[in-house]
C-alpha positions in Angstrom: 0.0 18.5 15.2 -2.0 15.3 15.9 -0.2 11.8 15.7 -2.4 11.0 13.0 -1.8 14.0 11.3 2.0 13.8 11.7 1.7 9.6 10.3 -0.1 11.3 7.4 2.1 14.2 6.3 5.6 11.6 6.7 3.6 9.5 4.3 2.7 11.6 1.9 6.1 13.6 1.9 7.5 9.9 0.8 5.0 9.5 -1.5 6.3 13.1 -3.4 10.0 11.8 -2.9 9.3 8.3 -4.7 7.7 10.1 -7.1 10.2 12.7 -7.6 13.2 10.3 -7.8 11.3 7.8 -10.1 10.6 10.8 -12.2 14.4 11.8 -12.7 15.7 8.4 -12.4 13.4 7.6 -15.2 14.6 10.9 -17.7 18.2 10.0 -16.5 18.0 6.7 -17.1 15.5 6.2 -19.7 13.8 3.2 -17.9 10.0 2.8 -16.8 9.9 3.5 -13.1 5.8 2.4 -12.8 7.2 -0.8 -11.1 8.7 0.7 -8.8 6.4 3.3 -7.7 3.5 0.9 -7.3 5.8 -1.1 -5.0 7.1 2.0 -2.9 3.3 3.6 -2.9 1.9 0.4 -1.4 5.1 -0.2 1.1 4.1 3.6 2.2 0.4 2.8 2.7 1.1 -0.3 4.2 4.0 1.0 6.2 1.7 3.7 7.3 -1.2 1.5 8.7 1.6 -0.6 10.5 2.8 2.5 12.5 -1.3 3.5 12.7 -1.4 0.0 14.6 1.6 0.6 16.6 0.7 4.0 18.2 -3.0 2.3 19.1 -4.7 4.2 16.5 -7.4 2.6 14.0 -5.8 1.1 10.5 -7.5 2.8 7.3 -8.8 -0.3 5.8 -9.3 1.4 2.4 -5.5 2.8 2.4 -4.3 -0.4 3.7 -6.5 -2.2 0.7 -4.9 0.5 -1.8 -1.4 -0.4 -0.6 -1.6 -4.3 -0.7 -2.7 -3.9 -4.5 -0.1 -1.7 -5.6 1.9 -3.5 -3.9 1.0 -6.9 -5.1 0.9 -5.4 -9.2 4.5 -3.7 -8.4 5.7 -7.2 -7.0 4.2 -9.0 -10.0 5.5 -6.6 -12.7 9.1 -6.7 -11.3 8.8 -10.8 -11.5 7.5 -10.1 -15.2 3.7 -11.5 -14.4 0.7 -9.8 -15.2 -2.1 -9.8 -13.1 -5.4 -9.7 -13.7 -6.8 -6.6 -12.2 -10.4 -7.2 -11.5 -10.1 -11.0 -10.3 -6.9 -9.7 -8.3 -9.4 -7.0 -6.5 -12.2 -9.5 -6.1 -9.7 -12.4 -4.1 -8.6 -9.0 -2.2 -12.1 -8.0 -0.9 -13.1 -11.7 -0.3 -9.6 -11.8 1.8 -10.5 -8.6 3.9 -14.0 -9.9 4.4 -12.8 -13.2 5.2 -10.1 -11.3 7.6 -12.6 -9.3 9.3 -15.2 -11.8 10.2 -12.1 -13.7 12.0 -10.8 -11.0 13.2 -14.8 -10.1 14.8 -15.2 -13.9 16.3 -11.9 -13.8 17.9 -13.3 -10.8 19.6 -16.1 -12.1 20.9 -14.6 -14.7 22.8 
């Protein structure tokens, strides 16, 4: 098994435990776990693209992108804000856009 492969699997065998914990915390407890679940699904994805980095392999821009926003709705609901969804992925993509032209003419140097 692959590096890549291996990142992969340990991220989405955490996945299936958040969701399996949130899940019976959530009947046991009779609280809404969505908070919660958004915040661990984007630490996962972000988590994962960090050790991606670390090993020298390519980051998944569109995981890494999926992770930030759950992350950033999961953060917001547990302060008790609601965020817009649409504007929230707009300033996102204008962020990553912004991020990879910088990240391109630091390159070139």
């Amino acid at each position: 098994m692959n590096k890549s492969v291996a990142l992969t699997s340990l991220a989405w065998g955490s996945f299936f435990i958040l969701i399996g914990v949130s899940w019976a915390a959530s009947n046991y407890y009779a609280i809404d776990m969505i908070t919660f679940v958004a915040l661990g699904a984007g630490l996962i994805l972000i988590g994962l693209n960090v050790a991606r980095t670390g090993l020298g392999m390519r980051l998944s821009k569109f995981s890494l992108f999926i992770g930030i926003v759950a992350f950033a709705f999961g953060g917001a609901a547990l302060l008790n804000y609601k965020l817009p969804l649409l504007e929230t992925v707009i300033v996102l993509i204008g962020l990553f856009i912004i991020a990879e032209a910088a990240r391109s003419l630091t390159k070139s140097k």
